[in-house]
Backbone as a chain_set.jsonl record, in Angstrom:
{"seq": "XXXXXXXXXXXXXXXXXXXXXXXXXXXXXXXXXXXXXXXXXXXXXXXXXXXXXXXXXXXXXXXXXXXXXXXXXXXXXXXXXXXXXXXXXXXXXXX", "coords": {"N": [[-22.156, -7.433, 19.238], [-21.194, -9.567, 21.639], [-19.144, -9.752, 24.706], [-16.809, -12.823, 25.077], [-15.877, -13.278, 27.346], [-17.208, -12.368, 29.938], [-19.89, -11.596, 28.856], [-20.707, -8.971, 28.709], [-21.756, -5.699, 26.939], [-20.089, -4.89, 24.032], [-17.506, -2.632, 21.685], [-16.88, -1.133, 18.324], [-13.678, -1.161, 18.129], [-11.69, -0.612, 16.665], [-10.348, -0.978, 13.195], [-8.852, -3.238, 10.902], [-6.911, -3.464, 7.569], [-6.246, -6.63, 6.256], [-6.143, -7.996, 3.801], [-6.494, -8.018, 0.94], [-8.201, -9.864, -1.488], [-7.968, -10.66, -4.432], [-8.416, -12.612, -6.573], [-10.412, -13.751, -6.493], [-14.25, -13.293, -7.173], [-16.737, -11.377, -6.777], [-14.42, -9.154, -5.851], [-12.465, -9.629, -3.174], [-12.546, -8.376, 0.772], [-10.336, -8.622, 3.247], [-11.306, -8.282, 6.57], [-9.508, -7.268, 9.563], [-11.218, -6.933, 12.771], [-11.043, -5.317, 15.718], [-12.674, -5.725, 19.037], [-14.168, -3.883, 21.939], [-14.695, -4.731, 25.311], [-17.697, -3.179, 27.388], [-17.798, -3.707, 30.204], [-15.391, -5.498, 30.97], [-13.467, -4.807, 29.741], [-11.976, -6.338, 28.132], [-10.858, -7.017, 25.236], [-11.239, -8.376, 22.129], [-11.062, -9.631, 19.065], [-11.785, -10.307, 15.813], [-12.322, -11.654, 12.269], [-13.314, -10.599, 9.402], [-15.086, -10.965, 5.76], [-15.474, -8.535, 3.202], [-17.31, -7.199, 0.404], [-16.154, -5.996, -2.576], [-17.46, -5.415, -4.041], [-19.571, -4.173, -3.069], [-18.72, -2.091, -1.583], [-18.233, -0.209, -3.444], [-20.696, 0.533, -4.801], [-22.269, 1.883, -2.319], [-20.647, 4.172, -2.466], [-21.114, 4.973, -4.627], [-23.826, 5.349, -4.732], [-23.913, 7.576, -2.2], [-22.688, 9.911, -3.728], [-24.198, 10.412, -5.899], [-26.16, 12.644, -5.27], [-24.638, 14.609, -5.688], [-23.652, 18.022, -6.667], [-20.929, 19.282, -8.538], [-19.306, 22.613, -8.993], [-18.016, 24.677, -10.863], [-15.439, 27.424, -9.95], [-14.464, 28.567, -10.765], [-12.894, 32.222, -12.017], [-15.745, 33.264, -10.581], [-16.476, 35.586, -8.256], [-17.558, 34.806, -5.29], [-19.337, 34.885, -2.06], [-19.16, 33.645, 1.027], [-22.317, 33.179, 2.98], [-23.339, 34.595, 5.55], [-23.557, 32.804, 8.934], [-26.386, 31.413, 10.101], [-26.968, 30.889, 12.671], [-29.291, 29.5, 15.063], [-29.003, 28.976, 18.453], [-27.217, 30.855, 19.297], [-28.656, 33.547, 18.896], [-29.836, 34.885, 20.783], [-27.977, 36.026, 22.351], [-26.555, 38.374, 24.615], [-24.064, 40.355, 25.367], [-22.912, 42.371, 28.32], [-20.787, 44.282, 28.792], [-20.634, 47.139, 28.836], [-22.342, 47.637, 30.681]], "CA": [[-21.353, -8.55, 19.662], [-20.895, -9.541, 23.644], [-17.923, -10.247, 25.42], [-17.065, -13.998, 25.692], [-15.295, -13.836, 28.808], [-18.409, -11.223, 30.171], [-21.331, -11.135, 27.835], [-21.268, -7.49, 28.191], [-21.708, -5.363, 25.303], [-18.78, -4.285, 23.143], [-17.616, -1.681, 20.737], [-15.672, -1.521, 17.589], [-12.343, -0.044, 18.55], [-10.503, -0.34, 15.521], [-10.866, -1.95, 11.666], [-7.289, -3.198, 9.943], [-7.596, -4.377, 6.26], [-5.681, -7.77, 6.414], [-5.427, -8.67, 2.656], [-7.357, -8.448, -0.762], [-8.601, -11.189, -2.371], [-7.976, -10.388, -6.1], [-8.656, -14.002, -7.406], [-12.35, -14.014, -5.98], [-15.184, -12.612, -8.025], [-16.34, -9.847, -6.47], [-13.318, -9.171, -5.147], [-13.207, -9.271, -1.11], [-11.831, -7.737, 1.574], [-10.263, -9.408, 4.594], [-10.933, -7.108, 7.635], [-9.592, -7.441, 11.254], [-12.373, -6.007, 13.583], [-10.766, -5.432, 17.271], [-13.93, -4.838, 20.127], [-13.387, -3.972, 23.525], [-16.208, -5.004, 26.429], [-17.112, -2.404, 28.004], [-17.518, -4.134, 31.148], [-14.796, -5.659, 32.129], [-12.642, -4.215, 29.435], [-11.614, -7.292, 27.507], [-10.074, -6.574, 23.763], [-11.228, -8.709, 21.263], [-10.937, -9.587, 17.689], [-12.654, -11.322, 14.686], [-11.969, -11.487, 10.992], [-14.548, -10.573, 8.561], [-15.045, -10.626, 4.673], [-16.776, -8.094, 2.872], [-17.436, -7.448, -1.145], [-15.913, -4.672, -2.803], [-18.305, -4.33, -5.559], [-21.183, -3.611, -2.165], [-18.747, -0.839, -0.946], [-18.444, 0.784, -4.734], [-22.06, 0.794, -4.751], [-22.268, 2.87, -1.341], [-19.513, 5.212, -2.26], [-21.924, 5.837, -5.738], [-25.403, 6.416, -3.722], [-23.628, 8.81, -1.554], [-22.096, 10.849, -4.486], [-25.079, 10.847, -6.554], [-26.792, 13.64, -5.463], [-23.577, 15.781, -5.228], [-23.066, 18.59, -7.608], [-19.883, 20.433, -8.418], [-19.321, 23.516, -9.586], [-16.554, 25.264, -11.081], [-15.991, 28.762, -9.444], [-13.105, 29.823, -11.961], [-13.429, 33.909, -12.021], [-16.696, 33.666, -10.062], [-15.999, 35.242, -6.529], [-17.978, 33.931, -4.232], [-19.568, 35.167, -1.016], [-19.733, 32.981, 2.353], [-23.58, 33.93, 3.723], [-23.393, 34.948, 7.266], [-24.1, 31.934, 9.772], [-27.587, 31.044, 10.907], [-27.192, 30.567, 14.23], [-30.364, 30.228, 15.648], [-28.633, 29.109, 19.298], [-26.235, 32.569, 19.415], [-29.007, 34.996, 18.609], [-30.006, 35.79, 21.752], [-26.422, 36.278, 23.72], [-26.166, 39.218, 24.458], [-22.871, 41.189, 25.986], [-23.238, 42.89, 28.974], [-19.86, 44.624, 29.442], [-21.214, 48.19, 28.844], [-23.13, 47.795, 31.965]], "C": [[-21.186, -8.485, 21.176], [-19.625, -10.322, 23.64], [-17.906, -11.715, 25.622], [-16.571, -14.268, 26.625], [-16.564, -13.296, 30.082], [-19.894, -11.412, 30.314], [-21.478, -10.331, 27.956], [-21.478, -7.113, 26.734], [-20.353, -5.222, 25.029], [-18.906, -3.397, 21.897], [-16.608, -1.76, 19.936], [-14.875, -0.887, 18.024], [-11.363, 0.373, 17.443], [-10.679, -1.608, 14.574], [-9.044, -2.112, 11.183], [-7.831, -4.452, 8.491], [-6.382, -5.298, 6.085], [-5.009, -8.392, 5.072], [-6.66, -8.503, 1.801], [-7.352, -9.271, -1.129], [-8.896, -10.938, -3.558], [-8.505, -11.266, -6.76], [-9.684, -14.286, -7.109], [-12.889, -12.937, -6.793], [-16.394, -12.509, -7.26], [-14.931, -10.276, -5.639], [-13.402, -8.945, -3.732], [-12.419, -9.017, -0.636], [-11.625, -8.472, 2.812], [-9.685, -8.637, 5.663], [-10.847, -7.743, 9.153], [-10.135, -6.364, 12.127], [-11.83, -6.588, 15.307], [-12.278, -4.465, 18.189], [-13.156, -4.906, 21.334], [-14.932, -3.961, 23.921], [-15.894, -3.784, 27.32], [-17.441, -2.47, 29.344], [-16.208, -4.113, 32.012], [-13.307, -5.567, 30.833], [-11.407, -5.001, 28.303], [-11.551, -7.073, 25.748], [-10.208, -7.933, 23.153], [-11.281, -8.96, 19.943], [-11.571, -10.575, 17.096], [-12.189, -10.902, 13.314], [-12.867, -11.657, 10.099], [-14.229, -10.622, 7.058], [-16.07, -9.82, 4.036], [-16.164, -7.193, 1.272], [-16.759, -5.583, -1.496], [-16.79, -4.037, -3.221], [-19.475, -3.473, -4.147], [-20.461, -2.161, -2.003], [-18.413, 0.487, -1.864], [-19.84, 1.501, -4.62], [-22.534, 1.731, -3.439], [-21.992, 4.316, -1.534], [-20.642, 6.183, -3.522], [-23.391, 6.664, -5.395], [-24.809, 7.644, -2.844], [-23.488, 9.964, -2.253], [-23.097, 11.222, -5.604], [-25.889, 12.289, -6.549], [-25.954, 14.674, -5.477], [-23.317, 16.338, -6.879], [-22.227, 19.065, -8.054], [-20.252, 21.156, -9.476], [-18.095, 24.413, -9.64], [-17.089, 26.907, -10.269], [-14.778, 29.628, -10.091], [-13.756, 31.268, -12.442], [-14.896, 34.175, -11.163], [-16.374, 34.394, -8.563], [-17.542, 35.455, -5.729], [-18.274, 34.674, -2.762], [-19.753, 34.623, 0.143], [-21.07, 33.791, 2.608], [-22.941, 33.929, 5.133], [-24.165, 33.154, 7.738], [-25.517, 32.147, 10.041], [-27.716, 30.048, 11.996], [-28.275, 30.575, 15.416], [-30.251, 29.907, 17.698], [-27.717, 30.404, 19.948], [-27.343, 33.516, 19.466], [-29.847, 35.528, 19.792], [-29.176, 36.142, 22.841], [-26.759, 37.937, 23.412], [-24.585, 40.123, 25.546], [-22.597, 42.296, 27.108], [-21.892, 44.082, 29.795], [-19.321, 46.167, 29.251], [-21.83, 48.536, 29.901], [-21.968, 48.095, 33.036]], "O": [[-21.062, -7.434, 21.806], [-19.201, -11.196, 22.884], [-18.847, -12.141, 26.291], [-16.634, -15.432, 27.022], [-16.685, -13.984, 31.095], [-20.712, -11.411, 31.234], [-22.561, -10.043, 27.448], [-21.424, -7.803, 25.716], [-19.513, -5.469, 25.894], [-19.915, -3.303, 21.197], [-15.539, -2.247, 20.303], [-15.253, 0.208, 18.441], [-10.566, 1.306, 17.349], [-10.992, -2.76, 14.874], [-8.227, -1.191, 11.171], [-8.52, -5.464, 8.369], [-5.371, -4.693, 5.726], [-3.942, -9.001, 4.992], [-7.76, -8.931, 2.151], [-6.232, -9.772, -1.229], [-10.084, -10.96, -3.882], [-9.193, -10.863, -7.697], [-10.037, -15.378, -7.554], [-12.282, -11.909, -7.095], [-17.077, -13.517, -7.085], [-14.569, -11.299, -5.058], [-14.23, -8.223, -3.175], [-11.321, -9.207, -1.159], [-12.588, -8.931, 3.426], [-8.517, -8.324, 5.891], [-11.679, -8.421, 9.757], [-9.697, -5.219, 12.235], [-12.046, -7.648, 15.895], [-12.711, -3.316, 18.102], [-12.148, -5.507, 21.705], [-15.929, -3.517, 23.352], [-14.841, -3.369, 27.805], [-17.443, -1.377, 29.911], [-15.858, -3.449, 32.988], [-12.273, -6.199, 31.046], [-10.382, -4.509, 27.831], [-12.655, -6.995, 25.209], [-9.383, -8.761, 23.538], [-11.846, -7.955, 19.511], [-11.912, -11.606, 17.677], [-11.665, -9.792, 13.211], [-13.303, -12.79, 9.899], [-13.053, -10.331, 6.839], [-17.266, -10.094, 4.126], [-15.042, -6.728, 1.067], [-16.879, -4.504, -0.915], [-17.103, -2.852, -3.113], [-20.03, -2.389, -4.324], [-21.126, -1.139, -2.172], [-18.321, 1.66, -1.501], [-20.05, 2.696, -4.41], [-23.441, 2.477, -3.807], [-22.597, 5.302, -1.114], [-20.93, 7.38, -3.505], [-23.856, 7.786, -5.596], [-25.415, 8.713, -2.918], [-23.946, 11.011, -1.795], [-22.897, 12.261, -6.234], [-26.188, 12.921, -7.562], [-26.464, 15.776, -5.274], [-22.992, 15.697, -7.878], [-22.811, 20.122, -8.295], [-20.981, 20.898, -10.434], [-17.378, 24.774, -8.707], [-18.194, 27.405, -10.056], [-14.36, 30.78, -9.977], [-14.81, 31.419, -13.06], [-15.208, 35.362, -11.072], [-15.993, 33.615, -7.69], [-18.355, 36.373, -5.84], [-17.234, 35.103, -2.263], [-20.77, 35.117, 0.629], [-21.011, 35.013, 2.473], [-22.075, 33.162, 5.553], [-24.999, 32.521, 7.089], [-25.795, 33.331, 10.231], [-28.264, 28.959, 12.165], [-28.265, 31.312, 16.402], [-31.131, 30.418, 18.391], [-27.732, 30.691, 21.145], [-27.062, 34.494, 20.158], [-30.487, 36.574, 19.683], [-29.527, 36.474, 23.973], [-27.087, 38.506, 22.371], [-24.805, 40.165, 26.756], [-21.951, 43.248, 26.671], [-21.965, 44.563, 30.926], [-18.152, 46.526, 29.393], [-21.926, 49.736, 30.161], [-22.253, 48.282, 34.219]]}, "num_chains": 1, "name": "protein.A"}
């Protein structure tokens, strides 16, 4: 989106959810989307609608591949880090 006082670019700054729409099929969401330009610094807003059932369907592809696992009586070991940026520090305060 660009600035209309501007035409710079802009960025979201902040989402507020405005109101549910229960009596619509899918049910929708009425979101206030504030941008700011990041020109000349100008704060604007717009009001969007968007479907619940799409952001069910998101929430389920994400969680699909996720497994749990109980760990009742199992205990459990953290592995050591693989840090492959750290492994060559070395400490020089032996010298």
């Amino acid at each position: 989106m660009n600035c209309p006082k501007c035409q710079g670019g802009t960025y979201l700054a902040d989402e507020d959810l405005v109101k549910v729409l229960e009596n619509s099929t899918p049910m929708k969401l009425l979101i206030k989307q504030t941008f700011v330009c990041r020109a000349c610094a100008e704060r604007t807003s717009r009001i969007i609608s968007d479907d619940m059932d799409a952001r069910k369907k998101e929430i389920q592809d994400v969680t699909s591949g996720v497994q749990t696992v109980s760990l009742a009586g199992n205990a459990v070991t953290p592995a050591p880090p693989t840090d492959q940026a750290g492994a060559g520090i070395q400490f020089l305060d032996s010298v």
